[in-house]
C-alpha positions as CSV (number, residue, x, y, z in Angstrom):
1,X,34.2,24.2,1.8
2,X,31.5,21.6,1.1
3,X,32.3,18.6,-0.5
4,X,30.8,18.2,-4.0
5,X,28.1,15.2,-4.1
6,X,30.5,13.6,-7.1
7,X,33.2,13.5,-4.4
8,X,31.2,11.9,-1.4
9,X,29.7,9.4,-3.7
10,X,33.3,8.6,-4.6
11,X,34.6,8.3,-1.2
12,X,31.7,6.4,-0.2
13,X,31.9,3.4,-3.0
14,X,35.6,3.0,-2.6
15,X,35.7,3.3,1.3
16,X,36.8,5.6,2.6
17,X,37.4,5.8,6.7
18,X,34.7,7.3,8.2
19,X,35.6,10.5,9.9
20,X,37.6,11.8,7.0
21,X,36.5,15.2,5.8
22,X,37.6,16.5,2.0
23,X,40.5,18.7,1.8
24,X,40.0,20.6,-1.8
25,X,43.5,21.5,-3.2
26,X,43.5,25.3,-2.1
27,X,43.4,23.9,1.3
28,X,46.1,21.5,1.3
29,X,48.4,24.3,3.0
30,X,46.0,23.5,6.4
31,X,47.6,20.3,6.2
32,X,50.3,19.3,8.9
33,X,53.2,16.6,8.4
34,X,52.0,13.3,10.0
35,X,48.5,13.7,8.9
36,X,46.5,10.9,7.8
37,X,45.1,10.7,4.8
38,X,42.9,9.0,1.9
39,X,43.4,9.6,-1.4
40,X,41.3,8.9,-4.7
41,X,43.7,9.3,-8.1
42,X,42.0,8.6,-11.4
43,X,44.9,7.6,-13.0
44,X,46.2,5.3,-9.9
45,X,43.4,4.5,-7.2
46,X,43.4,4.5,-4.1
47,X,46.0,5.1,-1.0
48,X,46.5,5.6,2.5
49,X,49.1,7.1,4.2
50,X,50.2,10.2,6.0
51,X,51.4,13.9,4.9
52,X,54.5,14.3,4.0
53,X,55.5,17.6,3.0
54,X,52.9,20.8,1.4
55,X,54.6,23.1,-0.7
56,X,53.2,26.7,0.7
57,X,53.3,28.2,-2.7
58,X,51.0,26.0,-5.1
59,X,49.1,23.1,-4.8
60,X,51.8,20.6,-4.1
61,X,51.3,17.5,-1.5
62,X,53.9,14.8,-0.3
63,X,52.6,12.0,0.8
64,X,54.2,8.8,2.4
65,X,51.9,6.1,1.6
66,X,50.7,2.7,3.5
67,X,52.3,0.3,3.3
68,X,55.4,1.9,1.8
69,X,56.4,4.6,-1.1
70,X,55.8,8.1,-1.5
71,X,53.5,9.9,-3.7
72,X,53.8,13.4,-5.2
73,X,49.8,15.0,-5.8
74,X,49.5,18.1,-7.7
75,X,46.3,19.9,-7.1
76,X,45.9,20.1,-11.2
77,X,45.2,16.6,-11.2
78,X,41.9,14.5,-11.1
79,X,42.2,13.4,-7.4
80,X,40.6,13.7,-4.2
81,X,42.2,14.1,-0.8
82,X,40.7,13.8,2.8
83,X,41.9,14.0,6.2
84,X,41.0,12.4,9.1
């Protein structure tokens, strides 16, 4: 699925690593444990880290984040994720 051009704009003015490609939330199931990630939260920023846990049911993502503490996403909420 393309990326929206809201989305890339986003990415691009907060930095996002080159290479990563958007994951929209009904794709978060293609996600493995141990993948890296970026992540772009209205409500909270920005993160790195890697994947966790994804709930195979809804759109649920664990994320352990750099440089420490773990972060629950809900697909429902105003962020962005991409994978390297």
């Amino acid at each position: 699925m393309a990326s929206s051009p809201g989305s890339v704009m986003t990415a691009s003015l907060l930095n996002r690593p080159d290479g990563y490609r958007h994951v929209p939330a009904s794709e978060w199931t293609d996600l493995q444990s141990g993948d890296r990630v970026w992540i772009y939260d209205v409500a909270w920023g920005v993160g790195t880290g890697r994947v966790d846990d994804v709930s195979q049911h809804q759109e649920l993502l664990w994320v352990i984040l750099e440089p420490g503490g773990r972060r629950l996403i809900c697909g429902t909420d105003d962020v962005e994720v991409w994978a390297a």
